[in-house]
mmCIF file of the N, C-alpha and C atoms, coordinates in Angstrom:
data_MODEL
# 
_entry.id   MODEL 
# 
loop_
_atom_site.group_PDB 
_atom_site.id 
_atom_site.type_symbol 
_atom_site.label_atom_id 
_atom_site.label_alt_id 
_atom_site.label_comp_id 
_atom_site.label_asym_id 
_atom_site.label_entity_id 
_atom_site.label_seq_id 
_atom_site.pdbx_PDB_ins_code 
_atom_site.Cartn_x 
_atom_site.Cartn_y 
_atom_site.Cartn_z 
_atom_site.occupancy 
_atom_site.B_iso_or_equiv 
_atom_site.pdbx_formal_charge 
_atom_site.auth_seq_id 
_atom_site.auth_comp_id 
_atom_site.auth_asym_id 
_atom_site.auth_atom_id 
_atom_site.pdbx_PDB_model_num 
ATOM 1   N N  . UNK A 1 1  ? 94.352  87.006 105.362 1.00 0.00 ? 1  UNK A N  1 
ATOM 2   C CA . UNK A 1 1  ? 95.094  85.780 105.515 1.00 0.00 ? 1  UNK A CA 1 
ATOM 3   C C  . UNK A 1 1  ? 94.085  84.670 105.817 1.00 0.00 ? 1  UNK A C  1 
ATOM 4   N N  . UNK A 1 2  ? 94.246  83.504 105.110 1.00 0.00 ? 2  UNK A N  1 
ATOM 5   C CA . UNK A 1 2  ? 92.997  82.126 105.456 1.00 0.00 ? 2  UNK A CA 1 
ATOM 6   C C  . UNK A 1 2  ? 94.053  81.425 105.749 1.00 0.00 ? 2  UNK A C  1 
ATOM 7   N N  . UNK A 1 3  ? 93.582  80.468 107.030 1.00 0.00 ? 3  UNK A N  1 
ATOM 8   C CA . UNK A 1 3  ? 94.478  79.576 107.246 1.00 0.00 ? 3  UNK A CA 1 
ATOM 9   C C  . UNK A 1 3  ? 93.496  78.410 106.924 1.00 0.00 ? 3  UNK A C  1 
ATOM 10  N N  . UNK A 1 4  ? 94.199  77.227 105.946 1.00 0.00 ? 4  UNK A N  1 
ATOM 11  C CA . UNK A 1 4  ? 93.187  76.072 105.519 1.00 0.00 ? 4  UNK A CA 1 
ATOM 12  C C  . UNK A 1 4  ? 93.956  74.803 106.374 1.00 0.00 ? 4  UNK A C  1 
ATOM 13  N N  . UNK A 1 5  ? 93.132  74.589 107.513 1.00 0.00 ? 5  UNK A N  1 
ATOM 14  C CA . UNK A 1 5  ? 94.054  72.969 107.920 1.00 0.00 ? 5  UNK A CA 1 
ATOM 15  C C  . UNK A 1 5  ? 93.171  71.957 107.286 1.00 0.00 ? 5  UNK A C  1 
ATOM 16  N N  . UNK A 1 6  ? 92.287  72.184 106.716 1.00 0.00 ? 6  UNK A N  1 
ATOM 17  C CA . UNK A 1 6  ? 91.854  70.610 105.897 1.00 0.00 ? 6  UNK A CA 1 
ATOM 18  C C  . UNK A 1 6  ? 91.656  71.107 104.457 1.00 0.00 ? 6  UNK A C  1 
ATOM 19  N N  . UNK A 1 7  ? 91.277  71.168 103.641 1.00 0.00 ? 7  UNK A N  1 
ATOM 20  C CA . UNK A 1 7  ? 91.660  71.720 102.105 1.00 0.00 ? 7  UNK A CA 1 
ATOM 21  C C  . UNK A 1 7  ? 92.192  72.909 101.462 1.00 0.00 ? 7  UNK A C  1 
ATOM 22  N N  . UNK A 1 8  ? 92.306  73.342 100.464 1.00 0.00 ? 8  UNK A N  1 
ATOM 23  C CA . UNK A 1 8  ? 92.682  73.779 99.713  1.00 0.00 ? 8  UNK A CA 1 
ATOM 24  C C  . UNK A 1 8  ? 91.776  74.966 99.215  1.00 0.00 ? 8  UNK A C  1 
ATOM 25  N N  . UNK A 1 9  ? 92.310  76.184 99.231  1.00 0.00 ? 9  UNK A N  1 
ATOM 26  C CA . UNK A 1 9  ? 91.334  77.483 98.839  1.00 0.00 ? 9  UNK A CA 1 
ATOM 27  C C  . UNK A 1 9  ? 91.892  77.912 98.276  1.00 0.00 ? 9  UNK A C  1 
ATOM 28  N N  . UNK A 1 10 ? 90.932  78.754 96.859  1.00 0.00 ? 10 UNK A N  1 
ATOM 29  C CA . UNK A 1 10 ? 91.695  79.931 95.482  1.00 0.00 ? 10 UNK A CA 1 
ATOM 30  C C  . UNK A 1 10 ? 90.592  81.079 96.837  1.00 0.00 ? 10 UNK A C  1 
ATOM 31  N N  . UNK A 1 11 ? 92.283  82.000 96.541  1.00 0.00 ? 11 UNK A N  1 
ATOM 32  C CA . UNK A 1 11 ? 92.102  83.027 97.392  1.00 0.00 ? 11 UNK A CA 1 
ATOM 33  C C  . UNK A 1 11 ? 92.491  84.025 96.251  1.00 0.00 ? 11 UNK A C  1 
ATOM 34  N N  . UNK A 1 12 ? 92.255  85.564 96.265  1.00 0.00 ? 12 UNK A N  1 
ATOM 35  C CA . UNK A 1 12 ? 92.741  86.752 95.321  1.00 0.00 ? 12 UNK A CA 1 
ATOM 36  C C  . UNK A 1 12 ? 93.877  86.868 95.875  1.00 0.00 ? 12 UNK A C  1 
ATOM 37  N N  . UNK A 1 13 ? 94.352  88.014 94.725  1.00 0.00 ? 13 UNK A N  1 
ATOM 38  C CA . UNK A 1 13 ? 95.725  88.493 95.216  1.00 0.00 ? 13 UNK A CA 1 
ATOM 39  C C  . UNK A 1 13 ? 96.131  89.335 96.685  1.00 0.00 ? 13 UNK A C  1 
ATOM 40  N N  . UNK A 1 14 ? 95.079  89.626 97.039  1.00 0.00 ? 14 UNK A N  1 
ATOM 41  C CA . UNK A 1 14 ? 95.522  90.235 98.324  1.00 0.00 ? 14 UNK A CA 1 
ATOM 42  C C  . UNK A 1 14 ? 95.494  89.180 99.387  1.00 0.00 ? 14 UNK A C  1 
ATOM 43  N N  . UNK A 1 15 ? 95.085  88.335 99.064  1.00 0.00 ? 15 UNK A N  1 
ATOM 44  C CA . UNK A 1 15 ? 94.992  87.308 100.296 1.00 0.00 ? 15 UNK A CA 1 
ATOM 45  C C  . UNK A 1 15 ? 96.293  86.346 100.249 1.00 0.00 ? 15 UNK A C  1 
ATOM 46  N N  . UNK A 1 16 ? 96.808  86.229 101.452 1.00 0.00 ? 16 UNK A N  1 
ATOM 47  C CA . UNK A 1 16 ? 97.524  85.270 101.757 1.00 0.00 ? 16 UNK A CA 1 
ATOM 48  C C  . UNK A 1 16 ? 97.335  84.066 102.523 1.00 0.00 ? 16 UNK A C  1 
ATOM 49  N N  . UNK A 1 17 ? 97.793  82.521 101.856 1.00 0.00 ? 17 UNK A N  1 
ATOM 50  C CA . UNK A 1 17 ? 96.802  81.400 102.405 1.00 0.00 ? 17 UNK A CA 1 
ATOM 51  C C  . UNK A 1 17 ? 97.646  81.101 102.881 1.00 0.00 ? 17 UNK A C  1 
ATOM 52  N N  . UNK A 1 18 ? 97.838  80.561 104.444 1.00 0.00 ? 18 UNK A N  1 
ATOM 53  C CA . UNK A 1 18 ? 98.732  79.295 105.147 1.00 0.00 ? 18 UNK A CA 1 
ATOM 54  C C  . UNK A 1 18 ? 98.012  78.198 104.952 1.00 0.00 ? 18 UNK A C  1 
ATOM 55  N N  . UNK A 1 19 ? 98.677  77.380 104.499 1.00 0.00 ? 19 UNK A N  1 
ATOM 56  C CA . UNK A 1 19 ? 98.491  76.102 104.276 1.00 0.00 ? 19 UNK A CA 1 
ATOM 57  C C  . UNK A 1 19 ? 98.390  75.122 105.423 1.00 0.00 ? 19 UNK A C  1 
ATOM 58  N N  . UNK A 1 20 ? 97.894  74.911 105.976 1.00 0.00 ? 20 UNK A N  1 
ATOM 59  C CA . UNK A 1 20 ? 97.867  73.974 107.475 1.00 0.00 ? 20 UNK A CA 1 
ATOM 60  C C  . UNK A 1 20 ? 97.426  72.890 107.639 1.00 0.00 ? 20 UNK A C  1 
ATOM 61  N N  . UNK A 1 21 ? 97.606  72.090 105.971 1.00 0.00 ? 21 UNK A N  1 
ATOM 62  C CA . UNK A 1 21 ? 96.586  71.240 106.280 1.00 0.00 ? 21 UNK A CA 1 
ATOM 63  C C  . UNK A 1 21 ? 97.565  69.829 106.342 1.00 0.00 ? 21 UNK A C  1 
ATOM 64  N N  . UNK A 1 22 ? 97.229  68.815 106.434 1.00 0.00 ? 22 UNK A N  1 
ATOM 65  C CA . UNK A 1 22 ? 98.340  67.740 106.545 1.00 0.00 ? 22 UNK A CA 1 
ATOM 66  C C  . UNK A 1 22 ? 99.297  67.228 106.113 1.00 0.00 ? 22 UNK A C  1 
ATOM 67  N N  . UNK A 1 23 ? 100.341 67.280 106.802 1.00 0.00 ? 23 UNK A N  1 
ATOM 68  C CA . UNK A 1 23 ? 101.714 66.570 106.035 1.00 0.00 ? 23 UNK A CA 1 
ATOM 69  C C  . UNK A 1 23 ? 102.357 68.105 105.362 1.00 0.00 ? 23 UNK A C  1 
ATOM 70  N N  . UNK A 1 24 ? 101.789 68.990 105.584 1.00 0.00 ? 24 UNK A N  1 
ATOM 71  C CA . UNK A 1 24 ? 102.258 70.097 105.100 1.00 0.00 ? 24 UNK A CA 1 
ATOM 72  C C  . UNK A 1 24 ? 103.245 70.818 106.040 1.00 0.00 ? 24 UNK A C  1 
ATOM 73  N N  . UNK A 1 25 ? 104.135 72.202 105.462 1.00 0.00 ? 25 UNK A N  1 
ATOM 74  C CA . UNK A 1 25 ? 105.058 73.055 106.375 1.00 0.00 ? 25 UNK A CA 1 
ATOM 75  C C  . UNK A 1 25 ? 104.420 73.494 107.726 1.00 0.00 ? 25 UNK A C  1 
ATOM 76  N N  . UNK A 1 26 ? 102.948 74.282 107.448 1.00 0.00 ? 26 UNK A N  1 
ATOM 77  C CA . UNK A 1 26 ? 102.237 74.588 108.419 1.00 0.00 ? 26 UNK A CA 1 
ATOM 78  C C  . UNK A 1 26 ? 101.181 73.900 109.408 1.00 0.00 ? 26 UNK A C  1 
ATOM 79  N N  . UNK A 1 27 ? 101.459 72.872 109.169 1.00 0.00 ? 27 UNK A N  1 
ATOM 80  C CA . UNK A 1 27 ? 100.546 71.545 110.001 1.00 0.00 ? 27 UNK A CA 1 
ATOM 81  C C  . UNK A 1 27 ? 100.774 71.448 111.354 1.00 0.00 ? 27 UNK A C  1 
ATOM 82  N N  . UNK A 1 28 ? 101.980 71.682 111.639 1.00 0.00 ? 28 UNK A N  1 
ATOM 83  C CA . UNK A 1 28 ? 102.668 71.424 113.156 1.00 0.00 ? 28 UNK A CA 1 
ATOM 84  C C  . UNK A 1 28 ? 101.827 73.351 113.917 1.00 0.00 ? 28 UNK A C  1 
ATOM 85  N N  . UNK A 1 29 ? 101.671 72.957 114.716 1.00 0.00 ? 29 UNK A N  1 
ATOM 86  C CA . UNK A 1 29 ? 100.681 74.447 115.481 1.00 0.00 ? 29 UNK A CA 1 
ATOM 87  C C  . UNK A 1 29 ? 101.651 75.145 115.742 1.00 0.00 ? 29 UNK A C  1 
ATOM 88  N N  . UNK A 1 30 ? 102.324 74.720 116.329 1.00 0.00 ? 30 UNK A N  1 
ATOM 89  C CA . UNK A 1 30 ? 103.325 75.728 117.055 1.00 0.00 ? 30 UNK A CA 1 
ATOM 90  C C  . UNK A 1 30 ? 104.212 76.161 115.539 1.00 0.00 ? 30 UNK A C  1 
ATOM 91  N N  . UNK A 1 31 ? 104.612 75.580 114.853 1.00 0.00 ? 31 UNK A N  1 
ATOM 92  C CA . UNK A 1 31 ? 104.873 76.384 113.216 1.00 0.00 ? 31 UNK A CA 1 
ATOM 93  C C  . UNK A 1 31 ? 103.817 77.696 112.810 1.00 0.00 ? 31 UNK A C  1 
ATOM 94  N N  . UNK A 1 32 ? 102.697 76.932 113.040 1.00 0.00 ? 32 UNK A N  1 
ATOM 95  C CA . UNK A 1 32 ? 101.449 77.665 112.601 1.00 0.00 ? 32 UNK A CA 1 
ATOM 96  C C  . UNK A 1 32 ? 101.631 79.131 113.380 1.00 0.00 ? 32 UNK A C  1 
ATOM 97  N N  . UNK A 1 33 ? 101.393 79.205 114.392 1.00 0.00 ? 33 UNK A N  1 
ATOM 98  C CA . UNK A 1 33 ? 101.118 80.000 115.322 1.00 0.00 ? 33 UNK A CA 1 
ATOM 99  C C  . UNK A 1 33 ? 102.311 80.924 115.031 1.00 0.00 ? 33 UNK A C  1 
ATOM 100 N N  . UNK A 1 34 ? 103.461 80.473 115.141 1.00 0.00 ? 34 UNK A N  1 
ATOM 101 C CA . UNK A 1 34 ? 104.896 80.847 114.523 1.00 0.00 ? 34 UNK A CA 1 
ATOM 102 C C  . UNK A 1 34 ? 104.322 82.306 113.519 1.00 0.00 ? 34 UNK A C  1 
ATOM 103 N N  . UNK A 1 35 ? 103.950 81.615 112.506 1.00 0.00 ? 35 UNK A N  1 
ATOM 104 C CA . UNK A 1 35 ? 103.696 81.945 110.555 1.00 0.00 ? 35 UNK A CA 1 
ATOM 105 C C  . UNK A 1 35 ? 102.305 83.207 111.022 1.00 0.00 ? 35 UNK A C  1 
ATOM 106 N N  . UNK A 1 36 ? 101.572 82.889 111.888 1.00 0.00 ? 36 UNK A N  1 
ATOM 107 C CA . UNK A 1 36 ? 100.352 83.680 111.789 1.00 0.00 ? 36 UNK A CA 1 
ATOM 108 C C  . UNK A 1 36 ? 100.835 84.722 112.887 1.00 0.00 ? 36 UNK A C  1 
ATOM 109 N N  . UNK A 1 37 ? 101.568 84.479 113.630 1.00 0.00 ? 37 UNK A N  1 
ATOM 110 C CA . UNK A 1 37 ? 102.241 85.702 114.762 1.00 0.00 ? 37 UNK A CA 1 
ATOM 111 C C  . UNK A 1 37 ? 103.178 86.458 113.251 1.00 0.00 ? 37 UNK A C  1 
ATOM 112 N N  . UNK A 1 38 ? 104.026 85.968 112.982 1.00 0.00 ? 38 UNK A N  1 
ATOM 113 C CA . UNK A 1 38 ? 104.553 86.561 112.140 1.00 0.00 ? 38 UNK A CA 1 
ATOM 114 C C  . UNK A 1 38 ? 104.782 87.757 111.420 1.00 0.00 ? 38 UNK A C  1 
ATOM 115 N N  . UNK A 1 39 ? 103.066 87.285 111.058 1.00 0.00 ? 39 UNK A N  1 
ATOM 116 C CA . UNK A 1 39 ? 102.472 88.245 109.631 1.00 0.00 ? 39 UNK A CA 1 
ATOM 117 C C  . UNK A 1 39 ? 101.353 89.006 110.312 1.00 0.00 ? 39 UNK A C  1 
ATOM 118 N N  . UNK A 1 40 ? 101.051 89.268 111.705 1.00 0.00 ? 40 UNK A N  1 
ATOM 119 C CA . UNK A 1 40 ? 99.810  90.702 112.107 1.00 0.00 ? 40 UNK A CA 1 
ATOM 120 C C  . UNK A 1 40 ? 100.623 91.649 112.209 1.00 0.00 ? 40 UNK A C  1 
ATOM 121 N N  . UNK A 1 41 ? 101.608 92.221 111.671 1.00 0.00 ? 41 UNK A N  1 
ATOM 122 C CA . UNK A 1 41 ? 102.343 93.479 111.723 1.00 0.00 ? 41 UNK A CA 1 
ATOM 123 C C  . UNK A 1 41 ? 101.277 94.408 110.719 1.00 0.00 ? 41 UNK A C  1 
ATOM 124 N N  . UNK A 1 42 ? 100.241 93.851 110.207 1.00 0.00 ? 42 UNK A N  1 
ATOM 125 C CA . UNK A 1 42 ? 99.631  94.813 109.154 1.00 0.00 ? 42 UNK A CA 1 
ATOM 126 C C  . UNK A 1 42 ? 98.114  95.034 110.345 1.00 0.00 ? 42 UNK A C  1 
ATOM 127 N N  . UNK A 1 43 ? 98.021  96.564 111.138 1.00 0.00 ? 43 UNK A N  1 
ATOM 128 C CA . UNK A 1 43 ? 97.090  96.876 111.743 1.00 0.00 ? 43 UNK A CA 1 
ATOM 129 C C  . UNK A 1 43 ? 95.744  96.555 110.584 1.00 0.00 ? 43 UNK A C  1 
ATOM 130 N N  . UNK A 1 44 ? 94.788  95.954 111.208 1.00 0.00 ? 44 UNK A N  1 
ATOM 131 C CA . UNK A 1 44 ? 93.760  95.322 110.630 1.00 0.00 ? 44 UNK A CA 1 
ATOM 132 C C  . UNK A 1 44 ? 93.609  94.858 109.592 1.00 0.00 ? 44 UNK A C  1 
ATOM 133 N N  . UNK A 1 45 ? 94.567  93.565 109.592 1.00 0.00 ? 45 UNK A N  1 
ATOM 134 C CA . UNK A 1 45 ? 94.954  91.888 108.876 1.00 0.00 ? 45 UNK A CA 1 
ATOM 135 C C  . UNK A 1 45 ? 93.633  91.265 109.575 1.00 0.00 ? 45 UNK A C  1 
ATOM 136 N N  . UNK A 1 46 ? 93.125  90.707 108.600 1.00 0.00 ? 46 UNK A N  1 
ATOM 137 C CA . UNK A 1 46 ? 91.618  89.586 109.446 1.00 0.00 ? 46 UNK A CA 1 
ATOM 138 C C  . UNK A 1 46 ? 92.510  88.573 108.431 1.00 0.00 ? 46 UNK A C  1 
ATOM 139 N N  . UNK A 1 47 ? 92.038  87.472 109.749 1.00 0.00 ? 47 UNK A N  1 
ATOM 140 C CA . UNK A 1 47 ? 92.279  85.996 110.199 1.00 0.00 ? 47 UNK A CA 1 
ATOM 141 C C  . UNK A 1 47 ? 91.552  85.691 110.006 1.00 0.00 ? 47 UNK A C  1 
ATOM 142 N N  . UNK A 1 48 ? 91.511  84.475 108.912 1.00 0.00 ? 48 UNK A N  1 
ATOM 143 C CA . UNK A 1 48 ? 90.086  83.513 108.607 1.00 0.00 ? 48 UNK A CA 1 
ATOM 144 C C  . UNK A 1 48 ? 90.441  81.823 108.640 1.00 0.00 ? 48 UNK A C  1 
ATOM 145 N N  . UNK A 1 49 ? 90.030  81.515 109.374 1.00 0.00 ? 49 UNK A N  1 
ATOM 146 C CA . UNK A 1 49 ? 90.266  79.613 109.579 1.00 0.00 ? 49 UNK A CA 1 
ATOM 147 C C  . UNK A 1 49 ? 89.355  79.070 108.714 1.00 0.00 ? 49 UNK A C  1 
ATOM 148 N N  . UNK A 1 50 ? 89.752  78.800 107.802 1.00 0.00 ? 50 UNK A N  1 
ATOM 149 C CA . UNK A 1 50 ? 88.719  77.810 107.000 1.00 0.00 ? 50 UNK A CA 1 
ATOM 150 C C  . UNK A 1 50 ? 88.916  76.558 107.797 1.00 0.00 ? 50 UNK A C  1 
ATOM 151 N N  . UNK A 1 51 ? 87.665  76.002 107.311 1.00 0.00 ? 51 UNK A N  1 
ATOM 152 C CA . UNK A 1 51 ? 87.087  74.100 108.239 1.00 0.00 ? 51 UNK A CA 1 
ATOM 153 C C  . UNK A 1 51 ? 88.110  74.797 109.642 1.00 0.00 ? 51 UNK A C  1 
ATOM 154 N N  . UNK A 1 52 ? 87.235  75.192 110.458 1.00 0.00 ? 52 UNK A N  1 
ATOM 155 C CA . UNK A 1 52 ? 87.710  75.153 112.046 1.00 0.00 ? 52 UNK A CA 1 
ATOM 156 C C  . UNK A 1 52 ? 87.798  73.097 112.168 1.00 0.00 ? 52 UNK A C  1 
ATOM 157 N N  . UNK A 1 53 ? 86.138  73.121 111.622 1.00 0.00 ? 53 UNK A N  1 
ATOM 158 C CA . UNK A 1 53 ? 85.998  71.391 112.320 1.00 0.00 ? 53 UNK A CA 1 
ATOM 159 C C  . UNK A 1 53 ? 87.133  70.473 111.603 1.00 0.00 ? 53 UNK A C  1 
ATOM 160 N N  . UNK A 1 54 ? 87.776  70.754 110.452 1.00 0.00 ? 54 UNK A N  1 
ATOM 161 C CA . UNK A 1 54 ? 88.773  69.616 110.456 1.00 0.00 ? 54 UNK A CA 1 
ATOM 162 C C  . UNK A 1 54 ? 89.749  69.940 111.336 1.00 0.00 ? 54 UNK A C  1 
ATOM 163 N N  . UNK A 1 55 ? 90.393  71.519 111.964 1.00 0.00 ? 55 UNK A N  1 
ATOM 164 C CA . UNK A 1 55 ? 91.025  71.579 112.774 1.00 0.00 ? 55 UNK A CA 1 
ATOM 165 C C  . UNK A 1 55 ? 91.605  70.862 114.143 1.00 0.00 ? 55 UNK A C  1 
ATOM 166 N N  . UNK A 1 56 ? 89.784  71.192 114.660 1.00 0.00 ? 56 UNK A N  1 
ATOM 167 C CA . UNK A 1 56 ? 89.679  70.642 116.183 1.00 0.00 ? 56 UNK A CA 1 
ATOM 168 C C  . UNK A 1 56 ? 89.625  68.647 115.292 1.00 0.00 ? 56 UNK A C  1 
ATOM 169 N N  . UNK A 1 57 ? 89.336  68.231 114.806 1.00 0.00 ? 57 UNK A N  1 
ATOM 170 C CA . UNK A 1 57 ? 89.100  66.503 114.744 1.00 0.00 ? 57 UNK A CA 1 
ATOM 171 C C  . UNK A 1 57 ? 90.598  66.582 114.425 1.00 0.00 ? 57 UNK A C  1 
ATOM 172 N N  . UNK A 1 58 ? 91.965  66.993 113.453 1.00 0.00 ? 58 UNK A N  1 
ATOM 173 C CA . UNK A 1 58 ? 93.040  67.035 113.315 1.00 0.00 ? 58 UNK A CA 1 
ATOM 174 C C  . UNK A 1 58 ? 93.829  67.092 114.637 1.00 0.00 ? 58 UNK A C  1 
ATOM 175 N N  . UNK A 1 59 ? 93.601  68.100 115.664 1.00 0.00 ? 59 UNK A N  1 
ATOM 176 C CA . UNK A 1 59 ? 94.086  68.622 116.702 1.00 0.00 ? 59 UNK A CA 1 
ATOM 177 C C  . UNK A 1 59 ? 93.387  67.772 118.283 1.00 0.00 ? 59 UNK A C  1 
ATOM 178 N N  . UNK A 1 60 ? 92.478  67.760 117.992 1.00 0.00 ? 60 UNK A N  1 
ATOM 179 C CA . UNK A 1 60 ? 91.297  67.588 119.208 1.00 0.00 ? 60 UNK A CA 1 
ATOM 180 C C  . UNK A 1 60 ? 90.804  68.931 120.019 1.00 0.00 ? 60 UNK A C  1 
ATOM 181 N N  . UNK A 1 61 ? 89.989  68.661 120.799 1.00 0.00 ? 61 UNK A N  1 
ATOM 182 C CA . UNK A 1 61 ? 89.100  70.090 121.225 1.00 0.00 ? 61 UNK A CA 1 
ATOM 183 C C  . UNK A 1 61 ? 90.600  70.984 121.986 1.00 0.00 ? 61 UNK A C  1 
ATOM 184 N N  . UNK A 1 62 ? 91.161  69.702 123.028 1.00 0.00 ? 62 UNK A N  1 
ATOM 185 C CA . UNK A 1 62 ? 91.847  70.363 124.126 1.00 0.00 ? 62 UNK A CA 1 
ATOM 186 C C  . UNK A 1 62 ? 92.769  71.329 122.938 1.00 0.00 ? 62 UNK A C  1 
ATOM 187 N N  . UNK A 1 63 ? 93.622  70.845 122.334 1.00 0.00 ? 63 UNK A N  1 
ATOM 188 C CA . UNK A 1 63 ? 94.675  71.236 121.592 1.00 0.00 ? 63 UNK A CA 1 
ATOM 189 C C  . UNK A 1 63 ? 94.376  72.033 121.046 1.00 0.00 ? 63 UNK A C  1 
ATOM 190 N N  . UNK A 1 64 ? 93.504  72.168 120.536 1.00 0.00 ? 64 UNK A N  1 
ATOM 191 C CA . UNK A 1 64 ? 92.435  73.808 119.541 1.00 0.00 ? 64 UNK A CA 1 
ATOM 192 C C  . UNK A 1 64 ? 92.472  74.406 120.348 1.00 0.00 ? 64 UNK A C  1 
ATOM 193 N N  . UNK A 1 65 ? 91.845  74.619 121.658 1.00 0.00 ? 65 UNK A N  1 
ATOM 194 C CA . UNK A 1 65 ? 91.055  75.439 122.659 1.00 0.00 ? 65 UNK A CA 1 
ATOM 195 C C  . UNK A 1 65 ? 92.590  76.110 122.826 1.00 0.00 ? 65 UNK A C  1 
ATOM 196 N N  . UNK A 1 66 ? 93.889  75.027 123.197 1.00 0.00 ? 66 UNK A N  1 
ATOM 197 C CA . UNK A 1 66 ? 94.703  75.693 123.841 1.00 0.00 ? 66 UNK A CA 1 
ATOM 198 C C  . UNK A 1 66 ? 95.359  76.627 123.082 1.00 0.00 ? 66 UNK A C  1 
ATOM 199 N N  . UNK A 1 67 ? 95.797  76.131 121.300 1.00 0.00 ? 67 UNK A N  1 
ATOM 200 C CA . UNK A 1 67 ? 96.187  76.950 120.429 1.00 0.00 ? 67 UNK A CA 1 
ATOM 201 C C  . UNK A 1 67 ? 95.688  78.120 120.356 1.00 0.00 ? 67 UNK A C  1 
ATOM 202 N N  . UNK A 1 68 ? 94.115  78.287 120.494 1.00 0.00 ? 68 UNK A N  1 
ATOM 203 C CA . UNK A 1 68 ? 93.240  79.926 120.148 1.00 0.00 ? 68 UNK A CA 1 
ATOM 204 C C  . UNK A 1 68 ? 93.530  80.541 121.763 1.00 0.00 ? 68 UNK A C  1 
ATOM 205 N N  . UNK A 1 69 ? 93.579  79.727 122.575 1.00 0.00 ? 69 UNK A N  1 
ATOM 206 C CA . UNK A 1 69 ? 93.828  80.572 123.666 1.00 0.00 ? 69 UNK A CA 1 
ATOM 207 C C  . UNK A 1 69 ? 94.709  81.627 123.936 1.00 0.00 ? 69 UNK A C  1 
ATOM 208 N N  . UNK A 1 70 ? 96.062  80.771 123.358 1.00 0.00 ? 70 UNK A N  1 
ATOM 209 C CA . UNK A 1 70 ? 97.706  81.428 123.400 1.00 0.00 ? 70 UNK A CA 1 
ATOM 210 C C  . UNK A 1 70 ? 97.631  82.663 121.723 1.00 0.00 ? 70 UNK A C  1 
ATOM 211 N N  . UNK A 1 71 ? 97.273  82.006 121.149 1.00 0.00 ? 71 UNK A N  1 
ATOM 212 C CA . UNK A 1 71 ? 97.363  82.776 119.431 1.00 0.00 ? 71 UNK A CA 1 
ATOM 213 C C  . UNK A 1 71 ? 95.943  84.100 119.576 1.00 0.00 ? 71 UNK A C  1 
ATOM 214 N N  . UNK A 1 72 ? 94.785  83.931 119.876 1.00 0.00 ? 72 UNK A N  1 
ATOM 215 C CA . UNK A 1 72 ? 93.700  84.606 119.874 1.00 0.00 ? 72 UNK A CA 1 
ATOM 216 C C  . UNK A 1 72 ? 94.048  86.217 120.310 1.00 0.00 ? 72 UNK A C  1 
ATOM 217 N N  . UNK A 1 73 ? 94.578  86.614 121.676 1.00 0.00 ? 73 UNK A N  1 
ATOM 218 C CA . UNK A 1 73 ? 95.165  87.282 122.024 1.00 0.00 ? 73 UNK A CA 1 
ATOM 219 C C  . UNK A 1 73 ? 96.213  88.078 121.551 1.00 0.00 ? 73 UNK A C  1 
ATOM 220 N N  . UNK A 1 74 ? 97.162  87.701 121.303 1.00 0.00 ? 74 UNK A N  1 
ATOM 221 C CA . UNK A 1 74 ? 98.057  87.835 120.066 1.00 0.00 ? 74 UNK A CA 1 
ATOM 222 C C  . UNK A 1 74 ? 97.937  88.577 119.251 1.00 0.00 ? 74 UNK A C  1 
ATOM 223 N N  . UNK A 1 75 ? 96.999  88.091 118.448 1.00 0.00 ? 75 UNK A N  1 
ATOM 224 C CA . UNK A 1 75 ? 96.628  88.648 116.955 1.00 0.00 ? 75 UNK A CA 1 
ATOM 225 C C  . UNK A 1 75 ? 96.277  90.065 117.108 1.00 0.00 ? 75 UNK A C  1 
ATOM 226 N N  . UNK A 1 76 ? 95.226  90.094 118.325 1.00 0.00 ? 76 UNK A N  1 
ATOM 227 C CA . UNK A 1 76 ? 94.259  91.039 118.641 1.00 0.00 ? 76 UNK A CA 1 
ATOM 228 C C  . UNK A 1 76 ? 95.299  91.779 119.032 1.00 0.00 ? 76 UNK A C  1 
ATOM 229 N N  . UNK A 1 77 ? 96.542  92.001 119.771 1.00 0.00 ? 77 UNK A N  1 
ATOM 230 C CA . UNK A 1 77 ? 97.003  92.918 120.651 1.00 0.00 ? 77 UNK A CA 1 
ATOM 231 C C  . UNK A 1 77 ? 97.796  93.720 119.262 1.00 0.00 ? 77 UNK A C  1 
ATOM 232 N N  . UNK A 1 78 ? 98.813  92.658 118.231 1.00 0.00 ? 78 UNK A N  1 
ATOM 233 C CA . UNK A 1 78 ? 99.057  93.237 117.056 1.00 0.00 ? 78 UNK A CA 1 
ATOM 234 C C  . UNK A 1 78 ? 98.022  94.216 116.025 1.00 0.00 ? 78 UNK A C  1 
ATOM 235 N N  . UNK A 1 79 ? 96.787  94.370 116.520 1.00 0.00 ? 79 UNK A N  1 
ATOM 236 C CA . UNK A 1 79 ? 96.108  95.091 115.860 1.00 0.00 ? 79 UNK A CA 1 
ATOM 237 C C  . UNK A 1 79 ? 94.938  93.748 114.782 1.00 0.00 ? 79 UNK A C  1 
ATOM 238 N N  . UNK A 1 80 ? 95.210  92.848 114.311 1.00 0.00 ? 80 UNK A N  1 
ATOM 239 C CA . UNK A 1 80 ? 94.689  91.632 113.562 1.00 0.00 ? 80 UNK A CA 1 
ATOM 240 C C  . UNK A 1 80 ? 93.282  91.363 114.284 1.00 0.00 ? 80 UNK A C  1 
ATOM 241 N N  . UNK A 1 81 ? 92.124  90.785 113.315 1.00 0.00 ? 81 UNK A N  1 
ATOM 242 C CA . UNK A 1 81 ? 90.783  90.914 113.454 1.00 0.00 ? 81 UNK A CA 1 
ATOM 243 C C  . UNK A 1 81 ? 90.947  89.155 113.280 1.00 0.00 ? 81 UNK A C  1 
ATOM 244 N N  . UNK A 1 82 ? 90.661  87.859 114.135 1.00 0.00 ? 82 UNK A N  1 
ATOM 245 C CA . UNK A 1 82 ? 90.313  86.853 113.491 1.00 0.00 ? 82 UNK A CA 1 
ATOM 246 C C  . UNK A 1 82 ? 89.046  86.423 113.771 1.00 0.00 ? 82 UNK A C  1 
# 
């Protein structure tokens, strides 16, 4: 799974992209977080953030820090590698 909050990625067929980037479904975090809790039901799903840095400048540091804080954990306890 790639999550893109600032452009656009050709991913293969096994990959699934959240779209996170602006003005989009998955833009809002708490959606996000929503969509990526969602989908770690698959024991070792890796999590890939493309552009972290448009993230945190989209979000700001605090708001990043706090999102990976609450989501980071998460992933990991579902079995998910990010």
């Amino acid at each position: 799974m790639v999550v893109t909050p600032g452009r656009a990625v050709r991913a293969g067929d096994d990959v699934q992209v959240l779209d996170a980037r602006p003005r989009r479904p998955l833009a809002d975090p708490v959606t996000l977080e929503r969509a990526l809790l969602d989908r770690t039901d698959n024991a070792g799903a890796r999590i890939v953030i493309d552009t972290l840095d448009d993230f945190v400048r989209r979000l700001g540091q605090t708001r990043t820090v706090a999102f990976f804080t609450r989501v980071c954990p998460r992933v990991f306890d579902a079995g998910a590698i990010a």
